[in-house]
N, C-alpha and C positions, 0 to 999 in steps of 0.2 A: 298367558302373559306375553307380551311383546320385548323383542330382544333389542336392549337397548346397546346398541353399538353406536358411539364414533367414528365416522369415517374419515374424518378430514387428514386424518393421519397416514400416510402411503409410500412405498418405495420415492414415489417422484419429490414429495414434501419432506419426508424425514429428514434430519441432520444426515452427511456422510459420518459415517465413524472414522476418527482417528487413533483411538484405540490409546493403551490398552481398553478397551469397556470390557464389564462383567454381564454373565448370563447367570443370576442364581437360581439354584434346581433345587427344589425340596423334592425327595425322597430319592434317593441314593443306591435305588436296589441295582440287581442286575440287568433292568432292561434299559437305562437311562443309559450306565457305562456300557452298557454292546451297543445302543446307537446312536442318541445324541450326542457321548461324548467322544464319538468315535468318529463321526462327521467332521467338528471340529477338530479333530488330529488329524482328517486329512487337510484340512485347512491350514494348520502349522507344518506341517509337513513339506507344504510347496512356496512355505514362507511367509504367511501372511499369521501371525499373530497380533492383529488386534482384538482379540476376542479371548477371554477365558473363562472359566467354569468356577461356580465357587458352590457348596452344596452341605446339605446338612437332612435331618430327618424330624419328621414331626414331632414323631413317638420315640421308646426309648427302646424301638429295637433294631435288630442287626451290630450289638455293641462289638459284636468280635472285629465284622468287617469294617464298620467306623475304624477301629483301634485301628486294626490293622492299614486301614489308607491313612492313617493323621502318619502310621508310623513312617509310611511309606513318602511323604510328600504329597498325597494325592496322586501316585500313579500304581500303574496295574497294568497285569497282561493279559488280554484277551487272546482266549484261543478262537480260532473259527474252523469250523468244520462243514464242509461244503457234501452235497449230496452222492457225490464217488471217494467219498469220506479221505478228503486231502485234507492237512493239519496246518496252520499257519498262525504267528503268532505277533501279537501287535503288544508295541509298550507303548499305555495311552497315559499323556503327562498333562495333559487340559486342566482338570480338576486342580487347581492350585489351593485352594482354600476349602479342606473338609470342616465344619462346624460338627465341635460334638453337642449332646443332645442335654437340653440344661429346659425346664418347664416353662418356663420366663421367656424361651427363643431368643434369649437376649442376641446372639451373634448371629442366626439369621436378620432379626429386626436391624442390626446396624449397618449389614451390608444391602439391605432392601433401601435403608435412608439413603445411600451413599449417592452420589451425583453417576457417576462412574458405570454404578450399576443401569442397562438399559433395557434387559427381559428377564421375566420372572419366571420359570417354567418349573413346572409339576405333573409328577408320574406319582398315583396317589390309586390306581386301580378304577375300571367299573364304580362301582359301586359306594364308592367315597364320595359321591358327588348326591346323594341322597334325594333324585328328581322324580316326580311321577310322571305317566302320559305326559301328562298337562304340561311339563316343564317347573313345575310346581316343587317347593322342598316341601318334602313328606316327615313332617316334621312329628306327627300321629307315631312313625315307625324308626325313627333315628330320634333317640331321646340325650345321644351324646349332641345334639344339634340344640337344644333346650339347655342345656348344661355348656355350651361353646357360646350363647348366648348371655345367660347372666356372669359369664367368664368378664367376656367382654363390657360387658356396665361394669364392671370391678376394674376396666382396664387391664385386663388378664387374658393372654392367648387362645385358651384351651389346647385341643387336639385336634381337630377338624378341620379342614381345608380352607373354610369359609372361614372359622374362628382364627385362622393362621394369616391368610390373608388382610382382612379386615386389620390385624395389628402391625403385619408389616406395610401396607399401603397407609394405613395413619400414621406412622413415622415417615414414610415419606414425602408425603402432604404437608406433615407439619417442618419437614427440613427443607421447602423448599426446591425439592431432588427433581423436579420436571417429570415429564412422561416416560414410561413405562409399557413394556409390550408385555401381557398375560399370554402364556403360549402354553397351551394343553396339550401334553405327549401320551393321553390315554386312549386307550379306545372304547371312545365315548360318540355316538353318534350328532354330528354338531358339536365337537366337541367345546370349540370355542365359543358360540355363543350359547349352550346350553351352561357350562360353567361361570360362565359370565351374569346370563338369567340366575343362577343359584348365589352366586356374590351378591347382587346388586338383591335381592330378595332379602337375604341373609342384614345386610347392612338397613336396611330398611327396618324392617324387625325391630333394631334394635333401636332404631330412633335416628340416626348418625348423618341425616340429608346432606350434611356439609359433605360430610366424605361421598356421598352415593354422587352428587352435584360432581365432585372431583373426579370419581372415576371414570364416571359418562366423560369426560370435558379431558382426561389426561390419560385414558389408559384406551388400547386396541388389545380384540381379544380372537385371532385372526383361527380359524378352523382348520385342524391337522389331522392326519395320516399316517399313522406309524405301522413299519412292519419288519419285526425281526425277531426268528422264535430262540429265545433265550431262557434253557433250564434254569431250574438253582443250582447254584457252585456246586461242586462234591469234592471231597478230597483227593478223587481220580483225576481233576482238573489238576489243580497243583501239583500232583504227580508227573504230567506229562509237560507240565510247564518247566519244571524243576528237571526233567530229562531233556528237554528240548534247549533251554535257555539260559539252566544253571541256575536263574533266581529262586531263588524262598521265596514266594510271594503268598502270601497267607490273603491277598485279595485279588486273588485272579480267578476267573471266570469265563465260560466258553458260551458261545451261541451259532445258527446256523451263516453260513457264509453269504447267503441273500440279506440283503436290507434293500427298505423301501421306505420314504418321506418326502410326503407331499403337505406344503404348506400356500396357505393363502398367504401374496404378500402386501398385509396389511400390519409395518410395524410403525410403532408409536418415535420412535427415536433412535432407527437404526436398526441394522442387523449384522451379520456376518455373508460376505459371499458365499453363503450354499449353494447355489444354482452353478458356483464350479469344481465342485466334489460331488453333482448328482444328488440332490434335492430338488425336487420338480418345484418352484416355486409357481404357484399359479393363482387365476380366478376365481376359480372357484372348485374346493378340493370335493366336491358333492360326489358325482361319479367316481372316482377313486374310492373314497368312503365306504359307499353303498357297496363297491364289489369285495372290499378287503372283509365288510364287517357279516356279508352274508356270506361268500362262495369261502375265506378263511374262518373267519370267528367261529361262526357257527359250525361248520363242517370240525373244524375242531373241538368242541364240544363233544358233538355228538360222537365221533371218534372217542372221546375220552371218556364217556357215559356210557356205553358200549360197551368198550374195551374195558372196563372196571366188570360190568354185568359178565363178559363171557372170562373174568380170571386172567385177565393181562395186567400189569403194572406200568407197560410202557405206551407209550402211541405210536410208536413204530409198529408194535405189535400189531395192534389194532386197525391198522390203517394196511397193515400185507396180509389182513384178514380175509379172505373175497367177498363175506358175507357181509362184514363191518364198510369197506373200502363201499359196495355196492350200494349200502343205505345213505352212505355218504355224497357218491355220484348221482343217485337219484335224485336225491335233492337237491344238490345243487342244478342240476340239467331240465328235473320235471318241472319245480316249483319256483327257486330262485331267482335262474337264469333269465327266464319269461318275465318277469317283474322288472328287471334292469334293464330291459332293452327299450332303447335304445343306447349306447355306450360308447365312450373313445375306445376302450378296451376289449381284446379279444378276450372273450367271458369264457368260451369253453377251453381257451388255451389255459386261461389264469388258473382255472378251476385244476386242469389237468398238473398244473406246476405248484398247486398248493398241495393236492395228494404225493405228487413226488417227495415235495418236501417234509409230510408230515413222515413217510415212508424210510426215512432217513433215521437208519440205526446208530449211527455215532453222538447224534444230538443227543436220544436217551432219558426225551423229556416223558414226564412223569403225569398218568392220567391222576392222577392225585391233584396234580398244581393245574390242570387245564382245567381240572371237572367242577373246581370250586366257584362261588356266588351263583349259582346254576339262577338266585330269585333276580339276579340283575342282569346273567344272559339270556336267559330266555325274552324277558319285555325288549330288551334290547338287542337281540341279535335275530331272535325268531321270528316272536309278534307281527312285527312289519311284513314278512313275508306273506303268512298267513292272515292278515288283514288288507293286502293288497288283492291280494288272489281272490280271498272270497266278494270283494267289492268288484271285482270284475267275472263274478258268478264261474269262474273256474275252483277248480276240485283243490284239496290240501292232502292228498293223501302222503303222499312222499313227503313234508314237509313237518308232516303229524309225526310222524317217526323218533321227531328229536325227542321236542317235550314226552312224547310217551318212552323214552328212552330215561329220561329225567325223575318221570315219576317212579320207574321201577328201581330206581339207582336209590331214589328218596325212600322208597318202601325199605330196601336196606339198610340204608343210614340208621330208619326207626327201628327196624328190631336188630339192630347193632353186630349188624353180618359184614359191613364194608370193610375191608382190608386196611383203609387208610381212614386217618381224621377228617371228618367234612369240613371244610372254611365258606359262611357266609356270612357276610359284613351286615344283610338289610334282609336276612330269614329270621320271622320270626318264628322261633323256635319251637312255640308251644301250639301256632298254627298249623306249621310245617306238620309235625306230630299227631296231631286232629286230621287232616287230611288224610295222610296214610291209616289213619285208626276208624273213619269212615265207615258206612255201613257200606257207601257207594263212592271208595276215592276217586274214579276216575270221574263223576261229575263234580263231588269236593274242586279237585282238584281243577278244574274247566270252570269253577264257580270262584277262583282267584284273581281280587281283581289288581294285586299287584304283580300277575305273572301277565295277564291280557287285557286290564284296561277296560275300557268299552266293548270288549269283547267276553269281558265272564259271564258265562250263561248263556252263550249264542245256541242254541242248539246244532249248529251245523257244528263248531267248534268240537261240542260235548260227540258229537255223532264219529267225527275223524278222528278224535283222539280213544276210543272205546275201540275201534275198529282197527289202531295202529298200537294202544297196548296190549291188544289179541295178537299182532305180529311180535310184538318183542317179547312175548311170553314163548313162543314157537320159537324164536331164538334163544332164549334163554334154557330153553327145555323144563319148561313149569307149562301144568296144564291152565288150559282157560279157566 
């Protein structure tokens, strides 16, 4: 499918903002408030509030922390914790307008009509965006997408991204509201225009050309960069908050002290000055991209799939492992690194400041929350590497490592030995299960074509990965 983007819309053409304008964010967790909405507080902070934050959640959860920010005004304290574990604490007041969570979206849909309003932005996770290879909605495997569907002929929201969208962008179409910037804060490869591909698919479906005619023509869907590793809350946060600052703040939240966002600037009607609070605004966010989502994303993962196998709970743990830390470094250095280059960025250094980072015992983030949608990291974070390599007839052995790190994590899951609950949005469940239950899972598993694509069944594929879950057997201390 071809990605249907607008361009006419650009820094140089946009309206300036006079402000106040809105940026409204559906999903409300803790990575949005540790960095989008923490960008914009450095933005008020040096005086420039034209811009504020209004936010709400699709689904009906997180009600404690909703409550807690409607009670608060929309603000909170961010703690940061930097890797010689110094403590620092931010009151972020952006968010002015929390929306509680009502099935109808009624109070997202009105502030999406609103003139005022100028970018719509969502943090909705991997795997919420339901794409295959192809860019395609896999519509076979997300049956909430079928059900967000006939939502919508009823003129009913649903739950889904697409189904959320599609109802707030027809209220604004029908009010008149002008253009709109679609801003994707996940880490999604392309993220913008692959999101953009799943809208405009999604409205199609359902019949709606008027509106698809509208989005092409009023909305820019510009491709972002996000990096900042942000636990879940814990009550130890609020603890040190409450010793540090004297507030109760029942929605405050810590993450590590590095952020990074890189954004293409292509807005439909304005933006906020990021590029002077340290937002790379640039061309094209591709290179950036590719290094966060392979020498980070991934290396994180497999840290967390790892460090679950050898009996750690945390990724710190994991990553001051020498043996974990070294499957980590291999990969990125044997297999990764070679694929990216050429680069703006220094690859070995990046790589070297991402294991620092993961290395960092105050952050305390949890391979439980990294290790989950393993069916959306791996096509997404892995696959590419190992389909690059093999098309240029080099080896995948370091890079085999993950996925067979994955499957042995997943053989766990199935005979119900993992420590923690598994979370995946787009596994199905009773395949996943079939696989481990195999006469032969590790070719099952190589015969997945929602984990490789045009790759399940490669033999070379099946060959590296038998060969690398013989090594994490050796790690784990189970015979062949």
């Amino acid at each position: 499918m071809s990605i249907a983007q607008d361009t006419r819309f650009d820094a140089a053409t946009a309206p300036a903002p006079a402000g106040p304008f809105t940026i409204l964010h559906l999903g409300l967790g803790a990575f949005h408030r540790a960095h989008q909405a923490l960008y914009l507080q450095a933005l008020h902070d040096r005086g420039d509030a034209r811009w504020v934050l209004a936010g709400g959640n699709l689904r009906p959860d997180m009600p404690d922390t909703i409550d807690a920010l409607r009670a608060q005004g929309g603000a909170y304290t961010l703690e940061t914790v930097s890797a010689q574990g110094e403590r620092r604490y931010a009151w972020v007041q952006t968010i002015r307008t929390v929306v509680p969570y009502t099935p109808d979206l009624a109070g997202l849909i009105a502030i999406a009509a609103d003139p005022a309003t100028r970018i719509l932005s969502f943090t909705v996770t991997e795997a919420g965006y339901y794409l295959d290879s192809r860019n395609d909605l896999d519509w076979s495997q997300a049956p909430e997408l079928g059900a967000d569907l006939a939502a919508a002929r009823e003129g009913r929201p649903g739950s889904t991204l697409y189904g959320a969208l599609t109802a707030l962008l027809r209220a604004r179409k029908a009010a008149g509201a002008g253009p709109i910037t679609l801003l994707n804060c996940d880490n999604l490869r392309h993220n913008g225009d692959r999101s953009r591909e799943g809208l405009l698919q999604f409205v199609r479906a359902l019949g709606d050309d008027a509106l698809a005619t509208w989005i092409v023509s009023n909305t820019t869907s510009p491709n972002a960069m996000v990096d900042r590793i942000t636990p879940r809350p814990t009550p130890e946060v609020a603890d040190r908050v409450r010793a540090a600052t004297g507030r109760d703040d029942r929605a405050a939240l810590m993450s590590e002290s590095f952020t990074q966002w890189v954004i293409e600037d292509r807005f439909a009607a304005g933006r906020p000055a990021w590029e002077t609070v340290g937002v790379d605004m640039v061309d094209s966010v591709l290179p950036y991209e590719e290094a966060k989502i392979r020498l980070l994303n991934a290396t994180h993962s497999c840290v967390a799939w790892a460090g679950t196998l050898a009996g750690y709970r945390f990724i710190h743990e994991g990553t001051q492992d020498p043996r974990i830390r070294r499957m980590a470094a291999d990969y990125a250095t044997d297999d990764a690194i070679p694929v990216l280059q050429p680069s703006p960025l220094d690859l070995a250094a990046y790589r070297d400041v991402v294991l620092e980072r993961f290395a960092n015992p105050a952050i305390a983030d949890t391979n439980q929350r990294v290790a989950m949608d393993g069916f959306s990291k791996i096509p997404g974070f892995i696959t590419p590497t190992i389909r690059e390599r093999l098309a240029r007839g080099e080896g995948i052995a370091s890079v085999a490592m993950l996925p067979a790190l994955f499957l042995a994590y997943l053989q766990r899951w199935h005979a119900g030995l993992l420590p923690h609950e598994y979370q995946d949005q787009v596994m199905d469940v009773d395949a996943a299960h079939a696989i481990c239950a195999a006469a032969d899972p590790v070719a099952a598993f190589a015969d997945d074509r929602l984990l490789w694509g045009e790759l399940a069944g490669d033999p070379r594929l099946e060959t590296a990965l038998r060969a690398a879950t013989g090594r994490v057997r050796h790690f784990i201390g189970e015979s062949p």
